[in-house]
N, C-alpha and C positions, 0 to 999 in steps of 0.2 A: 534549505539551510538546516544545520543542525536543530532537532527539536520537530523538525515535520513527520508529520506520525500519519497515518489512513490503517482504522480498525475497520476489519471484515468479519460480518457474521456469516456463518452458511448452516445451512439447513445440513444437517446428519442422522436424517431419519426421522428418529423418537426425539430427539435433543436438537440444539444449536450447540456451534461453536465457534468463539471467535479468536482472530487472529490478529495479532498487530506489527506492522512494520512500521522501525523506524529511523532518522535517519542520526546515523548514533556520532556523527561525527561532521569538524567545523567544512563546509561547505560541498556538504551533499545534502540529496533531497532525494522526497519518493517521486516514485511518476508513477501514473495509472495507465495503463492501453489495454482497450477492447479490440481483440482479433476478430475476424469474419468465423472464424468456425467456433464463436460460444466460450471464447477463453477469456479471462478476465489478468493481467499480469500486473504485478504489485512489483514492482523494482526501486531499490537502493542507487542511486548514481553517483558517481563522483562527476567532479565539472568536468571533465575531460568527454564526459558523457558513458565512462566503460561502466557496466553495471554491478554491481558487489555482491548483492542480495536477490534474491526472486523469486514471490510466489504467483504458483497459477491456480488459477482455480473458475472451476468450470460456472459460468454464468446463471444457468437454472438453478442451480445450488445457495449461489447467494441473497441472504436475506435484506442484508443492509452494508454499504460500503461509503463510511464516513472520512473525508481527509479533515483531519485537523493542522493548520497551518499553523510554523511555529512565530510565537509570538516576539513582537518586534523589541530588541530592547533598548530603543530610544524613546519610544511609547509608555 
């Protein structure tokens, strides 16, 4: 749903650097999927399920990969 966000830190050597996707509009959402070859995919969806957005980035690389869910507003 609008509002769901997942920050990604990765390791760049001497530094970190983070990244964030999110999902900028009313009823998409991120998705996370881990591949078998070490790939980590951050993607945008719309309900239809087609993808809008997408980063990859490689698994050893990353530091910390937080979703933050967006918040209900009936809550």
């Amino acid at each position: 749903m609008k509002g769901d966000r997942v920050e990604i830190v990765i390791d760049a050597g001497d530094s970190s650097r983070t990244y964030e996707v999110v999902a900028t509009r009313a009823g998409r959402r991120v998705e996370v999927t881990n591949s078998r070859g070490g790939v980590v995919e951050v993607s945008e969806v719309t309900r239809s399920g087609t993808a809008v957005r997408t980063a990859r980035f490689m698994s050893s690389r990353i530091l910390a990969l937080v979703e933050h869910p967006a918040e209900d507003a009936a809550a």
